[in-house]
C-alpha positions in Angstrom: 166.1 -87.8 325.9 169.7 -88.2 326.7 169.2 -92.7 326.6 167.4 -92.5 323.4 170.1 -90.4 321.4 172.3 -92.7 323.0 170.4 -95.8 321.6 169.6 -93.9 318.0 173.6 -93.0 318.0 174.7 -96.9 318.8 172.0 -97.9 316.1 173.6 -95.9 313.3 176.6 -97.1 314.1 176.3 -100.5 314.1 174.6 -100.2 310.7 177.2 -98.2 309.1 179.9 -100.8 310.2 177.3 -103.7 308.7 177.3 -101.7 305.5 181.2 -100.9 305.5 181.3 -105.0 305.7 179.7 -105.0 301.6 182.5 -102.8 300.4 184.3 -104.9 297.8 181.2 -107.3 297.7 179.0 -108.4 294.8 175.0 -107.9 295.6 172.2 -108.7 293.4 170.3 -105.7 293.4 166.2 -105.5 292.6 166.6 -101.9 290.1 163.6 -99.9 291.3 163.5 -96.7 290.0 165.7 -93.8 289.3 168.2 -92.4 291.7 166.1 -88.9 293.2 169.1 -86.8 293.8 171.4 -88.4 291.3 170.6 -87.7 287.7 172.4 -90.6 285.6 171.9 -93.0 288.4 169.2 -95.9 289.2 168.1 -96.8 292.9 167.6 -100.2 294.1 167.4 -102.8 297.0 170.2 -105.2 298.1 169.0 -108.8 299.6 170.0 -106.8 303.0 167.4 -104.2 302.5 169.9 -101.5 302.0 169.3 -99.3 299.1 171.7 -98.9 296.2 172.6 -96.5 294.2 174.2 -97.5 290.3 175.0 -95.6 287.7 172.5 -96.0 285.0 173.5 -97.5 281.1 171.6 -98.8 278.3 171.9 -102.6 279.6 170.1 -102.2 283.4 166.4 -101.2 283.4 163.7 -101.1 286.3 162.8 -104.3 287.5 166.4 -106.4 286.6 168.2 -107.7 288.7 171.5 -107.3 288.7 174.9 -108.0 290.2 177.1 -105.1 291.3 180.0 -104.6 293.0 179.7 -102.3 296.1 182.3 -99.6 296.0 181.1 -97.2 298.6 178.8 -97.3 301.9 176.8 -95.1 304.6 174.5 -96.3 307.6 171.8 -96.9 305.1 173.2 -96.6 301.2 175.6 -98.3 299.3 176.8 -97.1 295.9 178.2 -99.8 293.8 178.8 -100.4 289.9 
């Protein structure tokens, strides 16, 4: 058990230092639905696979895609506007 937290452990963290590398980076994102936990907010996909979080306004709407700037990362989200 001790080798495969070791392996899950160097996995996240090679994928939060990929997503840290898209701060200040423009993605086209695929708008797929609302944001579950954040009302106000749409949830999409990034050509990387990651999913995004935007906040939502009149001119995005499910299945645009858009260009936003990517303000904010973890392991597997990025938050952008």
């Amino acid at each position: 058990m001790q080798r495969l937290r070791i392996v899950i452990d160097n996995g996240i963290e090679y994928a939060e230092k990929y997503s840290k590398r898209l701060i200040g980076t423009k993605q086209e994102v695929l708008i797929e639905s609302d944001a579950r936990r954040n009302p106000g907010m749409l949830r999409g996909t990034a050509p990387s696979g990651r999913t995004v979080i935007i906040p939502k306004n009149e001119k995005r709407n499910i299945g645009m895609i858009i260009s936003a700037k990517i303000n904010r990362a973890s392991a597997w989200v990025l938050w952008g506007s």
